[in-house]
N, CA, C and O of each residue as an XYZ file, in Angstrom:
828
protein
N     -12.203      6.689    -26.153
C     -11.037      7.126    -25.395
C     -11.348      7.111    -23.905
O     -12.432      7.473    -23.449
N     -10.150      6.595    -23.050
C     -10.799      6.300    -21.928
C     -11.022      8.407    -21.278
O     -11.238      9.264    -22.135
N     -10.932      8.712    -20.076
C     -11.244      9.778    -19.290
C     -10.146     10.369    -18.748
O      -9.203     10.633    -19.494
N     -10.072     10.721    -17.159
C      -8.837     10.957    -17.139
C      -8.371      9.765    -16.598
O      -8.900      8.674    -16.385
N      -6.650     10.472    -16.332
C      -5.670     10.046    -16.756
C      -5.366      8.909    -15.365
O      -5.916      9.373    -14.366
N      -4.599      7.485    -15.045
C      -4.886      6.401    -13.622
C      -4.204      7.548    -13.356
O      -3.745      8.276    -14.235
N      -4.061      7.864    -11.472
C      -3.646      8.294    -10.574
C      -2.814      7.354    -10.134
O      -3.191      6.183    -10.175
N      -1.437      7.706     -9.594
C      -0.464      7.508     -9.447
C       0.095      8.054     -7.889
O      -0.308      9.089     -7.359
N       1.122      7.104     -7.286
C       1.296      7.513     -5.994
C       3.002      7.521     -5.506
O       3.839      6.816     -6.071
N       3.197      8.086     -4.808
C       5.100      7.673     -4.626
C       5.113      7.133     -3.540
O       6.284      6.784     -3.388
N       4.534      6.836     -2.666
C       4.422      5.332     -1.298
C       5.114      6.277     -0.344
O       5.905      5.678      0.384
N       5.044      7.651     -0.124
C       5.326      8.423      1.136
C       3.888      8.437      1.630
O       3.088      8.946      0.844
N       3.359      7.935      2.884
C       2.077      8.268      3.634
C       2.143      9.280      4.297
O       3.049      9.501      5.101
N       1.100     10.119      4.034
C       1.127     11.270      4.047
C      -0.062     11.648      5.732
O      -0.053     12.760      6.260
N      -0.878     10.553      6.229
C      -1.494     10.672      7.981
C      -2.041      9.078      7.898
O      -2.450      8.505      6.889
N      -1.925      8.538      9.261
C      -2.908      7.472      9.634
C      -4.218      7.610      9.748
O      -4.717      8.275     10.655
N      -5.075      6.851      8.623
C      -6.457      6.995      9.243
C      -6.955      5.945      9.762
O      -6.259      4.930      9.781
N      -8.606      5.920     10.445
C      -8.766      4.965     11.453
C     -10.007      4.837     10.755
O     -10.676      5.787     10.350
N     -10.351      3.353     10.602
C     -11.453      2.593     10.498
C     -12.787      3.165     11.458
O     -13.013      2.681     12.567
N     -13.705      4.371     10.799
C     -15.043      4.429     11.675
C     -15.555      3.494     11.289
O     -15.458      2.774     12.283
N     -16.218      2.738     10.326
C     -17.381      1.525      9.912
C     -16.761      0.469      8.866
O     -15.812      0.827      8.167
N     -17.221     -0.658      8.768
C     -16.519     -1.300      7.691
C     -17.704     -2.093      7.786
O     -17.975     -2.889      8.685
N     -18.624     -1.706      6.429
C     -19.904     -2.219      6.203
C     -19.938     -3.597      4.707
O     -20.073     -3.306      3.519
N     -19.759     -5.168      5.326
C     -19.772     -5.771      4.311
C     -21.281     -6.078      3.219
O     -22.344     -6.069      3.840
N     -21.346     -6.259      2.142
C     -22.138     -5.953      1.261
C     -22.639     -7.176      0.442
O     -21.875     -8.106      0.700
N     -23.224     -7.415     -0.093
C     -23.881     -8.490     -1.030
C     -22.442     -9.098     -1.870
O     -21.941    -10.217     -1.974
N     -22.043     -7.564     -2.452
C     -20.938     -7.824     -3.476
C     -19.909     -6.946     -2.810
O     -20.152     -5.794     -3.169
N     -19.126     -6.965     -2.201
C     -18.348     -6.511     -1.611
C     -18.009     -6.058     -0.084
O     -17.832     -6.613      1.000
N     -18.021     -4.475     -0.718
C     -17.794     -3.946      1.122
C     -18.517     -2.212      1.133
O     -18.845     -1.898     -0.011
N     -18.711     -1.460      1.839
C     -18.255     -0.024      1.805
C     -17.739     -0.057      3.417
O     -18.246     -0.606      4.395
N     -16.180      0.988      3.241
C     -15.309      1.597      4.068
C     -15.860      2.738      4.590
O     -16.713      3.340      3.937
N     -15.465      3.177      5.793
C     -15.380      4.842      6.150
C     -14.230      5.019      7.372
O     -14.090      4.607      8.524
N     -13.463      5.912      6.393
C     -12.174      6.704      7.375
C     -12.201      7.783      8.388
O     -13.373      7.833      8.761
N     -11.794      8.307      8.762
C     -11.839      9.009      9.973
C     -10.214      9.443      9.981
O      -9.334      8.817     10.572
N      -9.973     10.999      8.966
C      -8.547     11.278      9.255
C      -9.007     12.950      9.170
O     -10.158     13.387      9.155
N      -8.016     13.549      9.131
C      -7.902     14.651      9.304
C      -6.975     15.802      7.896
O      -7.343     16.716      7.158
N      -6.055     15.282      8.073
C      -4.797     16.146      7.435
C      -5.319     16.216      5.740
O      -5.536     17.189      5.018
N      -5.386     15.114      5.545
C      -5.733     14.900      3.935
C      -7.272     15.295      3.661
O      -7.415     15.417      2.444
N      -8.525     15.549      4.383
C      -9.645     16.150      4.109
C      -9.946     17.031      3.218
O     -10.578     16.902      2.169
N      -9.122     18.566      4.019
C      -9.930     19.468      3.109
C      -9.490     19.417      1.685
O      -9.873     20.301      0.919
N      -8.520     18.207      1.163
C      -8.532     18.220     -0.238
C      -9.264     17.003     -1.699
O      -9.222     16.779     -2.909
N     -10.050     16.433     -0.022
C     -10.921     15.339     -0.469
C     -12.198     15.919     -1.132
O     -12.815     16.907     -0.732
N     -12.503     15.134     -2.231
C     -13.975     15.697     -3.003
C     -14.808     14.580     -3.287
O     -14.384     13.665     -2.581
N     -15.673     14.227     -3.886
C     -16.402     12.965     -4.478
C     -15.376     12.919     -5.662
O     -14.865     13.864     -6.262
N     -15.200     11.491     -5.852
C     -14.879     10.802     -6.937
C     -12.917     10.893     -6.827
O     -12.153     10.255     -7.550
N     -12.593     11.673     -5.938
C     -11.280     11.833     -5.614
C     -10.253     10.776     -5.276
O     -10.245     10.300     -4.140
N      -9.320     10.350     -6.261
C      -8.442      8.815     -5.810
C      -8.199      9.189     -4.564
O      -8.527     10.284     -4.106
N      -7.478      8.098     -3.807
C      -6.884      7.913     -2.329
C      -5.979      6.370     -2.338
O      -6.446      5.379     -2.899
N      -4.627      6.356     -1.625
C      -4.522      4.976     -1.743
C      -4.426      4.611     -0.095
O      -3.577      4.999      0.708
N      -5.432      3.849      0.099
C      -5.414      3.298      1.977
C      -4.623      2.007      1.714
O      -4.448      1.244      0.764
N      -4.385      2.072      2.481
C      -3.067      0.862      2.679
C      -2.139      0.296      1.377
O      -1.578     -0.799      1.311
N      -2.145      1.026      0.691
C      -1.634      1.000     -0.848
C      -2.466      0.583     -1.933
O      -1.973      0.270     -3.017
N      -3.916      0.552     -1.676
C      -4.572      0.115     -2.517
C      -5.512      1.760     -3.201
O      -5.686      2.836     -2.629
N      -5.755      1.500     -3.997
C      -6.377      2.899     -4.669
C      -7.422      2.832     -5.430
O      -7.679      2.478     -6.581
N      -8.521      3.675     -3.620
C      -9.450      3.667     -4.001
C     -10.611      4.814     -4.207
O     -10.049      5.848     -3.846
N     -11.225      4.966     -4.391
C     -12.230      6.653     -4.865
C     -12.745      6.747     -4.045
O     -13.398      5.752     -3.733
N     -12.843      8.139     -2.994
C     -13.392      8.800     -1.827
C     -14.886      9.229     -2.365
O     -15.175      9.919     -3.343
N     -15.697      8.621     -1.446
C     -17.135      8.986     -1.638
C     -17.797      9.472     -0.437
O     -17.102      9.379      0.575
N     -19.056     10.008     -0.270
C     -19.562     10.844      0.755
C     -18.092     11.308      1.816
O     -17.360     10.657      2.562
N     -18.133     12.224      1.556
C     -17.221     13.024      1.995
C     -17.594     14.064      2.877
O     -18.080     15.077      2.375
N     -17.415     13.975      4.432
C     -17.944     14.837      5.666
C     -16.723     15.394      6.075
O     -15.540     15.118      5.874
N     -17.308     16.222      6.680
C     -16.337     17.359      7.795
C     -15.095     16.246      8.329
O     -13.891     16.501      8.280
N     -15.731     14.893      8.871
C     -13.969     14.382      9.361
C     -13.686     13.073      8.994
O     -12.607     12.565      9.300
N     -15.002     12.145      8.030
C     -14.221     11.536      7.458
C     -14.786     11.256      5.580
O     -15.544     12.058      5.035
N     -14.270     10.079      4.897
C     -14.700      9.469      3.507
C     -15.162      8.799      3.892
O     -15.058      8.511      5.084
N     -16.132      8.039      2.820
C     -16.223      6.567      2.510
C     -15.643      5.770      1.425
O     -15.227      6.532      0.552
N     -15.469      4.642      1.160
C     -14.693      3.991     -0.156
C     -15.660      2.454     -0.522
O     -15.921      1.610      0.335
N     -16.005      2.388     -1.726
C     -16.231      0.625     -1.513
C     -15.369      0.540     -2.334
O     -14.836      1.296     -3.145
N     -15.243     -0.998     -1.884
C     -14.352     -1.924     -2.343
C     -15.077     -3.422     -2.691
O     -15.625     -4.329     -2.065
N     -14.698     -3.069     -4.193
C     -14.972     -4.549     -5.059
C     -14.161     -5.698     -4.283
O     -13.094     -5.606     -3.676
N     -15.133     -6.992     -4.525
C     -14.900     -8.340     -4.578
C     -13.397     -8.484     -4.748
O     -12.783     -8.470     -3.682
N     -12.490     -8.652     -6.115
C     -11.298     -8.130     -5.811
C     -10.401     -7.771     -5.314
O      -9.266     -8.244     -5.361
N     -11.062     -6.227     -4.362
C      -9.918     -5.587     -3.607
C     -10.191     -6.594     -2.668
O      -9.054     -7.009     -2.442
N     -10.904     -7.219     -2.017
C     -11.141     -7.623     -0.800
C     -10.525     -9.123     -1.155
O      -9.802     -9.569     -0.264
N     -10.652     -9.743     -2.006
C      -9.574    -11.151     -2.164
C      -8.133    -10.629     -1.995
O      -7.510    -11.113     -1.050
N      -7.450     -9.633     -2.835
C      -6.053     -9.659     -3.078
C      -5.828     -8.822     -2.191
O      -4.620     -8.685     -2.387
N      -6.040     -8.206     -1.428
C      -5.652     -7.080     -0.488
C      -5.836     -7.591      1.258
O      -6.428     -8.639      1.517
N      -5.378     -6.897      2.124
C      -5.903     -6.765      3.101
C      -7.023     -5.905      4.075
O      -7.356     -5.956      5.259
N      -7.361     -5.184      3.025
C      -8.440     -4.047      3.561
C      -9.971     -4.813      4.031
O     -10.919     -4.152      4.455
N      -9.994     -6.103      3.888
C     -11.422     -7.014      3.895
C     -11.114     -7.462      5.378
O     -12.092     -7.777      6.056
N      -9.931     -7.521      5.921
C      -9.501     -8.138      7.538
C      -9.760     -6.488      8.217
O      -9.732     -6.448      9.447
N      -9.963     -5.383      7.608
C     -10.404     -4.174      8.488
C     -11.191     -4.643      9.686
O     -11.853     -5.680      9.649
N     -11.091     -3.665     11.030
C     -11.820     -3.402     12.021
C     -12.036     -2.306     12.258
O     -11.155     -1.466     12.079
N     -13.680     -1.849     12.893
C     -13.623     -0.486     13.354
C     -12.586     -0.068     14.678
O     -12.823     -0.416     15.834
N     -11.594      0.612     14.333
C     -10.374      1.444     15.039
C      -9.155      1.068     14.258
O      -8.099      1.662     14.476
N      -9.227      0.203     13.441
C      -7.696     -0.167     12.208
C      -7.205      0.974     11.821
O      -7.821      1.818     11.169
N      -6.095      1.050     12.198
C      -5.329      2.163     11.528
C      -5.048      1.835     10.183
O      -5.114      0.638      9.902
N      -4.724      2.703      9.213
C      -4.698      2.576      8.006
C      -3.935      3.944      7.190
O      -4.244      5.122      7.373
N      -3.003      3.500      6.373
C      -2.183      4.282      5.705
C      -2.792      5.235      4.386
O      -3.221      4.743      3.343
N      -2.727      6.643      4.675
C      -3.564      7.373      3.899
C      -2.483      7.762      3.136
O      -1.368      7.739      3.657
N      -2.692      8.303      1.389
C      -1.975      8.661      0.699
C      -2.329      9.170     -0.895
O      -2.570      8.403     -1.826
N      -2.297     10.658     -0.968
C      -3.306     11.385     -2.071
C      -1.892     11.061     -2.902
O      -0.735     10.912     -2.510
N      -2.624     11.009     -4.477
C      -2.104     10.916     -5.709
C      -1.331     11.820     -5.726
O      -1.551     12.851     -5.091
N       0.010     11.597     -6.633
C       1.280     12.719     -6.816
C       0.680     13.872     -7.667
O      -0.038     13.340     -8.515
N       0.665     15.271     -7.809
C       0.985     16.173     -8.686
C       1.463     16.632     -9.409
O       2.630     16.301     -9.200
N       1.455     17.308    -10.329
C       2.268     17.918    -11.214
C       4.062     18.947    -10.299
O       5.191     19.209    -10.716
N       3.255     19.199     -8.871
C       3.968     19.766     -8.450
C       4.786     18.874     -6.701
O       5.522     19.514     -5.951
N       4.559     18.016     -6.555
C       4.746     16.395     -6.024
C       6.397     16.496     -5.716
O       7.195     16.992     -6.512
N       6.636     16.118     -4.841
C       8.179     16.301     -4.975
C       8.346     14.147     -4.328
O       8.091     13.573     -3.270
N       8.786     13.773     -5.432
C       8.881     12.266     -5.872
C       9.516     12.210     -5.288
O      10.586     12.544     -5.796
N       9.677     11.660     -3.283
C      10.348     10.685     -2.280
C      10.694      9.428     -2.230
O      11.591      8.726     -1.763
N       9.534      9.320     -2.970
C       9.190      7.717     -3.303
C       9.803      6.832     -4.167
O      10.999      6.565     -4.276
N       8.808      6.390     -4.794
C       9.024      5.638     -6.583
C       7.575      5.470     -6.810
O       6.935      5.573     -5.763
N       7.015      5.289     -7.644
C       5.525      5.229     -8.659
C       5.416      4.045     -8.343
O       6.027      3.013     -8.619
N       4.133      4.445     -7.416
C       3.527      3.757     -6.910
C       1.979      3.275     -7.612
O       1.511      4.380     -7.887
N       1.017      2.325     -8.014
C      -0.297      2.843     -8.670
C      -1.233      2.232     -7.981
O      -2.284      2.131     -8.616
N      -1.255      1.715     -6.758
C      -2.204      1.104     -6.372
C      -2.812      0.174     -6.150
O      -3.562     -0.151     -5.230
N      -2.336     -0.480     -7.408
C      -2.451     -1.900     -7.984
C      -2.155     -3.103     -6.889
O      -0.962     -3.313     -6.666
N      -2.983     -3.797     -6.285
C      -2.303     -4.667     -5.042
C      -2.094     -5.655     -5.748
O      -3.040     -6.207     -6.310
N      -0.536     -6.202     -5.915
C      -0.340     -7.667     -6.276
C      -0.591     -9.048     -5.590
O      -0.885     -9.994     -6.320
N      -0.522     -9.183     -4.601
C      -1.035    -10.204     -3.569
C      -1.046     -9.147     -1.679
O      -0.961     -7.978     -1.303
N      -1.194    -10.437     -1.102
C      -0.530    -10.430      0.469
C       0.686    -10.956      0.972
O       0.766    -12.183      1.025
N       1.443    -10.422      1.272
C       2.417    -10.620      2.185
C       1.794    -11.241      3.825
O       0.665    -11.054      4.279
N       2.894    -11.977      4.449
C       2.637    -12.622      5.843
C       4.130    -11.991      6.470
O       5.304    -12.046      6.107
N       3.370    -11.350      7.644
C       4.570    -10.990      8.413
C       5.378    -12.212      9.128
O       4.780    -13.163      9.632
N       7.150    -12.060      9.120
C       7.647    -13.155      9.714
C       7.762    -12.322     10.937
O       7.130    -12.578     11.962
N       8.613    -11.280     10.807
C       9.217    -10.577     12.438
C       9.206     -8.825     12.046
O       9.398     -8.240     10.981
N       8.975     -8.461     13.065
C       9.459     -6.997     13.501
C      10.627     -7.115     14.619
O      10.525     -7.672     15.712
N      11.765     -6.453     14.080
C      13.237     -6.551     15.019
C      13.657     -5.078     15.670
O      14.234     -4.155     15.095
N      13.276     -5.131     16.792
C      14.316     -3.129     16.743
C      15.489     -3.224     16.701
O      15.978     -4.183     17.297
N      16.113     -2.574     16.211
C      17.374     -1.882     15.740
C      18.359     -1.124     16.465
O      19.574     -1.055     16.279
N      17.416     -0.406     17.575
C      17.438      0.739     18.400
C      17.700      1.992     17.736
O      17.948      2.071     16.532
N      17.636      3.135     18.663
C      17.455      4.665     18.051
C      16.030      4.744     17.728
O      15.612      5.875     17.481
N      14.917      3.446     17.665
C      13.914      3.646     16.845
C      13.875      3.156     15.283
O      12.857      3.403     14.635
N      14.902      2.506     14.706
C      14.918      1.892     13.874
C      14.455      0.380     14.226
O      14.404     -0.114     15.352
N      14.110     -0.273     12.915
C      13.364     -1.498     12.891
C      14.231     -2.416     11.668
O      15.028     -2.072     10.795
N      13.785     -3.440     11.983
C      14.035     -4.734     10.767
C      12.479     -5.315     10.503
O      11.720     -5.661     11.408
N      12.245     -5.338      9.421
C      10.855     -5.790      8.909
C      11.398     -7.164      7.752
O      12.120     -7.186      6.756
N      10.633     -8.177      8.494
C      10.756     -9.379      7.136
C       9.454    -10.248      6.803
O       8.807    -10.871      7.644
N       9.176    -10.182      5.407
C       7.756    -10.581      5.255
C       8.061    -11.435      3.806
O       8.878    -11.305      2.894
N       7.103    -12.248      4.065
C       7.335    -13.086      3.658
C       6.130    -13.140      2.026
O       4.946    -13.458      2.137
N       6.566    -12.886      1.102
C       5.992    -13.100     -0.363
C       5.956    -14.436     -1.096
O       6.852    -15.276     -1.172
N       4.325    -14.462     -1.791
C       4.186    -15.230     -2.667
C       4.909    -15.511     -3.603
O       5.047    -14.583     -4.400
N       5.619    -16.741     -3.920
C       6.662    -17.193     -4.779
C       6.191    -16.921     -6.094
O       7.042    -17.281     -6.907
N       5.020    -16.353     -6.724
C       5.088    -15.393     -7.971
C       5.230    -14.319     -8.156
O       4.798    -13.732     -9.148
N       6.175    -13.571     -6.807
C       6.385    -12.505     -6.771
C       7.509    -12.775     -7.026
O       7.933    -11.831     -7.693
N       8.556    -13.778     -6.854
C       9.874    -13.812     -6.347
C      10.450    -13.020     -7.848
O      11.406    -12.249     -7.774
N       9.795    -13.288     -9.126
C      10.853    -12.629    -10.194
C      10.859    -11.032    -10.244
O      11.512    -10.537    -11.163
N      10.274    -10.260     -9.451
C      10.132     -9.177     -9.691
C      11.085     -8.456     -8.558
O      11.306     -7.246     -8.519
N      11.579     -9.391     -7.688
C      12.161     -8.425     -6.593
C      13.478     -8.813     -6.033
O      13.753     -9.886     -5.495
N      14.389     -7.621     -6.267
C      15.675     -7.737     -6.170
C      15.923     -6.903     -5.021
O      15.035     -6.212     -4.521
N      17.159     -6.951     -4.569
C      17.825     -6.836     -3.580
C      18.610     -5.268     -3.943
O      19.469     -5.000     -4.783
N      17.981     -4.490     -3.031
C      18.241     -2.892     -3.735
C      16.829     -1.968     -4.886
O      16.602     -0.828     -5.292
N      16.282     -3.199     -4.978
C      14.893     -2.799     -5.565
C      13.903     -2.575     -5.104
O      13.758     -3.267     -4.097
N      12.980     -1.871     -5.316
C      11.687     -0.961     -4.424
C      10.810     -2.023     -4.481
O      10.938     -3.034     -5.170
N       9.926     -1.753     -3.737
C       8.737     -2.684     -3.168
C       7.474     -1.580     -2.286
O       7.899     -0.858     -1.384
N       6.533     -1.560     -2.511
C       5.773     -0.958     -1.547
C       5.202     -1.946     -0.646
O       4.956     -2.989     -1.251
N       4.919     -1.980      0.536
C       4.019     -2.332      1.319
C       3.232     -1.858      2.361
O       3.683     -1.209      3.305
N       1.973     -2.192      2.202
C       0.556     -1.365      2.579
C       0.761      0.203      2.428
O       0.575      1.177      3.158
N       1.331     -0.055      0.860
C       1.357      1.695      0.220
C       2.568      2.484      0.734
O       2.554      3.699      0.537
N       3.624      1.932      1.377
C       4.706      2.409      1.663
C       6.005      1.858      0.869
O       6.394      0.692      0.791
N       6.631      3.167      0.233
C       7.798      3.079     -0.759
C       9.335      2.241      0.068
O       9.985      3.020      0.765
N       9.700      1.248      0.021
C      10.536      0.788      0.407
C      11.872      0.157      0.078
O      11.917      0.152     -1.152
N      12.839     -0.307      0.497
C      13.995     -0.529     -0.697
C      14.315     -2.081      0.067
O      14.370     -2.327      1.272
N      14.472     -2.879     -0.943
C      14.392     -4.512     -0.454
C      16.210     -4.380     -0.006
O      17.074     -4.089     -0.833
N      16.476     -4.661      1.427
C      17.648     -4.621      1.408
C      18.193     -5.556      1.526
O      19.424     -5.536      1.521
N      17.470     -6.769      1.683
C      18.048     -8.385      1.987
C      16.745     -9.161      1.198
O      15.604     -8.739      1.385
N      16.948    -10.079      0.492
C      16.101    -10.954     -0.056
C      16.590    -12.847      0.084
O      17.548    -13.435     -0.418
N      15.859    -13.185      0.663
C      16.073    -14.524      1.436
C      14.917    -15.513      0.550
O      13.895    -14.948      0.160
N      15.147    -17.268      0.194
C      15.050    -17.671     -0.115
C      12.889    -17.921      0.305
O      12.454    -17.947      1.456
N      12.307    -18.011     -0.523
C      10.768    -17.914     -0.160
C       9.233    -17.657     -0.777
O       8.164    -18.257     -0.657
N       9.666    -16.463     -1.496
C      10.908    -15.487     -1.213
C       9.898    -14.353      0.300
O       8.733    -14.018      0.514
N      11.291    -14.154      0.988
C      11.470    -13.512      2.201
C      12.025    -11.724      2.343
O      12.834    -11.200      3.109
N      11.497    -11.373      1.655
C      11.628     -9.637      2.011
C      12.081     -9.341      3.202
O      11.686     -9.984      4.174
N      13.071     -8.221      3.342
C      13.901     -7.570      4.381
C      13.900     -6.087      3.869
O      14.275     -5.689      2.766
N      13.396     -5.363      4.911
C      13.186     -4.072      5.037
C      13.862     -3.417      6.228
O      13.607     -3.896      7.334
N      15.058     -1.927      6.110
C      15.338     -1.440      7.241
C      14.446     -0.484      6.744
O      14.394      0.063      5.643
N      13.167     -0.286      8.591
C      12.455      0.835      8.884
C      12.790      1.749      9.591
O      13.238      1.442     10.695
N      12.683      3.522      9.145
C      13.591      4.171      9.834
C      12.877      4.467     10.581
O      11.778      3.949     10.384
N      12.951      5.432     11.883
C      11.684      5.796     13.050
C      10.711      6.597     12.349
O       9.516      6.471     12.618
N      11.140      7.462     11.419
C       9.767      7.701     10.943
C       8.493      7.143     10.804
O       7.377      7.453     11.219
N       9.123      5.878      9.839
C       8.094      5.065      9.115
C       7.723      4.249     10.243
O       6.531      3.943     10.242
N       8.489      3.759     11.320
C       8.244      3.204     12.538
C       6.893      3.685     13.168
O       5.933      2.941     13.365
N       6.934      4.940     13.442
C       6.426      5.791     13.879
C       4.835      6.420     13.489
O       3.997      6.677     14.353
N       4.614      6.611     11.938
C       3.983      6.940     11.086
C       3.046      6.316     10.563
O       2.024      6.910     10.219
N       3.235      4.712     10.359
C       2.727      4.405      9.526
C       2.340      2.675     10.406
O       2.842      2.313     11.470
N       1.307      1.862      9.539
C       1.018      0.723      9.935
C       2.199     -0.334     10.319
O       2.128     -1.300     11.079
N       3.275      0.132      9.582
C       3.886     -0.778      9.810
C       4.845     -1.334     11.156
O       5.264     -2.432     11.522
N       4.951      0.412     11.778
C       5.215      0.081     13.112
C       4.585     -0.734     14.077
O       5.129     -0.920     15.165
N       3.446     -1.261     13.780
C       2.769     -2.218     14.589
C       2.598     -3.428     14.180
O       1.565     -3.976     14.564
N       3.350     -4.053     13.467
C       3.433     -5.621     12.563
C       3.772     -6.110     13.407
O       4.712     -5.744     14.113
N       2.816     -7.460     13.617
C       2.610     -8.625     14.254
C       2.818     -9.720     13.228
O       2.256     -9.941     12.156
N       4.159    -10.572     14.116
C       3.884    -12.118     12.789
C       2.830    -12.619     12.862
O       2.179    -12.681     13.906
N       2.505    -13.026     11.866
C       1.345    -13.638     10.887
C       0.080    -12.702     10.245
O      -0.885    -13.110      9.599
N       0.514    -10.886     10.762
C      -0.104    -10.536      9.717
C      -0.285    -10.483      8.484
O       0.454    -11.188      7.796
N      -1.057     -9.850      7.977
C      -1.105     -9.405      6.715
C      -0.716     -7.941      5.776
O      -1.330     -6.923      6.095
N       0.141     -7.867      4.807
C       0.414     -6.994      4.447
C       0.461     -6.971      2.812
O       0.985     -7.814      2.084
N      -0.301     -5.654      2.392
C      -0.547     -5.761      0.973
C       1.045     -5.322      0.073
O       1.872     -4.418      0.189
N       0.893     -6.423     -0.755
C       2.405     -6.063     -1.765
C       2.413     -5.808     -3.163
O       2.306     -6.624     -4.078
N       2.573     -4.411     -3.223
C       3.237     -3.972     -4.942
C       4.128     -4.036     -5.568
O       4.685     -2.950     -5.727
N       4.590     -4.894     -6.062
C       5.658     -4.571     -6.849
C       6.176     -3.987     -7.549
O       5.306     -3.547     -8.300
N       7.654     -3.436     -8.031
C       7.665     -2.677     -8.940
C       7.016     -2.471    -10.495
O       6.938     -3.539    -11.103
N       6.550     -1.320    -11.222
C       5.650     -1.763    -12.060
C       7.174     -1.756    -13.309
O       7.267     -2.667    -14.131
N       7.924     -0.946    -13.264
C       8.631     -1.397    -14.318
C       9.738     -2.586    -14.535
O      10.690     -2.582    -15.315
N       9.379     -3.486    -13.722
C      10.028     -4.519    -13.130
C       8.505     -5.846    -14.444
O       8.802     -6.785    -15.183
N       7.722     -5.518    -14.281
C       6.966     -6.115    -14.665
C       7.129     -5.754    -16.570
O       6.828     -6.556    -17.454
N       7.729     -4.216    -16.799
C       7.732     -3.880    -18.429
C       8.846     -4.472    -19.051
O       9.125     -4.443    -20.249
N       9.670     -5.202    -17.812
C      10.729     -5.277    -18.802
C      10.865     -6.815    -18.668
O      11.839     -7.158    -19.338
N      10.168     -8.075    -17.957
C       9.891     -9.094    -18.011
C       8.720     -9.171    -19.067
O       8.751    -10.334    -19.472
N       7.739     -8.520    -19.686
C       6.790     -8.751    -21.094
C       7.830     -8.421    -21.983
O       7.592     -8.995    -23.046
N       9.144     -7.596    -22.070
C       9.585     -7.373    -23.346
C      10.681     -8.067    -23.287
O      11.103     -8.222    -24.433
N      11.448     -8.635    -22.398
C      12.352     -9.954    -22.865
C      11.567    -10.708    -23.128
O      11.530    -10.924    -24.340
N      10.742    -11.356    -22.449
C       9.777    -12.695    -22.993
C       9.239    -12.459    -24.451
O       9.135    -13.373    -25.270
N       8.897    -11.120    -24.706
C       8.539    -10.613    -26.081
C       9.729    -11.068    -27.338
O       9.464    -11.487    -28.464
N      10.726    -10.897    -26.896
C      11.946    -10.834    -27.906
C      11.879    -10.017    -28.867
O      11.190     -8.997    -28.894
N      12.827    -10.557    -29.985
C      13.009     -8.704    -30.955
C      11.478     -8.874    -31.936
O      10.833     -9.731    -32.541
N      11.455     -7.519    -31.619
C      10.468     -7.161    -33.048
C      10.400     -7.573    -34.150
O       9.579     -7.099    -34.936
């Protein structure tokens, strides 16, 4: 029987943390953050999802973690393009007592996204359009959630590409990595996971 139970996230980021070291490795990497807010509830072995990816907090000091990251995270993700001072989207697993902003989120990075544009809106609102791997295209509809770099989002325009359209409100403007998207970055993309249960069980057909 496996242990406990995957940790799970609702794509509200909860502080920005900042890249102190990003030490690459034989087989991978080890990370170290530098945040504040989310600490004193950090322990060894404690999930975390940085930039929507979810990974286990290790040596754990007064102000920041460390994380490695498998071979893997560092192909399908963007956490391997880190620099020391990268801001980065911090975000502890939901609770029993969690008040769900979001949608269920798990961590799981499905590919990279490429930024096309950041548009202001004004008031502090934004237009975000990024551009997804065409084996994403069956999973994402127009009114349907999407996280990117661990942020819960609602696809409000979907363009041929396929081309994701996001309105960012100043919060998230404000808050999170994404207020600073530059075209031709990189941005990690989740898709919905029950978007994925119900494409195995049509393809499944009847029992």
């Amino acid at each position: 029987m496996s242990g406990a139970p995957e940790p799970v996230f609702t794509g509200i980021i909860e502080e920005l943390g900042v890249v102190a070291a990003f030490d690459p490795r034989q087989s991978g990497a080890r990370l170290r953050v530098k945040c504040s807010k989310i600490l004193p509830s950090l322990q060894e072995g404690t999930s975390i999802a940085v930039n929507g990816v979810c990974l286990t907090a290790r040596d754990v000091s007064n102000d920041s973690f460390a994380a490695d990251l498998a071979p893997e995270t560092l192909s399908r993700s963007n956490l391997g393009a880190l620099q020391v001072g990268s801001r980065i989207n911090l975000e502890r697993p939901v609770t029993p007592s969690t008040l769900l902003s979001g949608h269920l989120v798990q961590g799981h990075v499905d590919a990279r996204g490429e930024i096309v544009s950041l548009e202001p809106l004004g008031n502090g609102n934004a237009w975000l359009k990024v551009k997804a791997p065409a084996e994403l295209d069956r999973y994402l509809v127009e009114k349907g959630s999407v996280a990117l770099d661990g942020i819960s989002l609602t696809i409000a325009a979907l363009d041929s590409g396929p081309v994701i359209s996001v309105a960012l409100v100043p919060h998230t403007v404000e808050n999170t990595t994404l207020g600073s998207s530059r075209p031709g970055g990189r941005v990690n993309i989740e898709v919905d996971v029950l978007a994925k249960y119900v494409e195995k069980l049509v393809h499944a057909g009847p029992a």
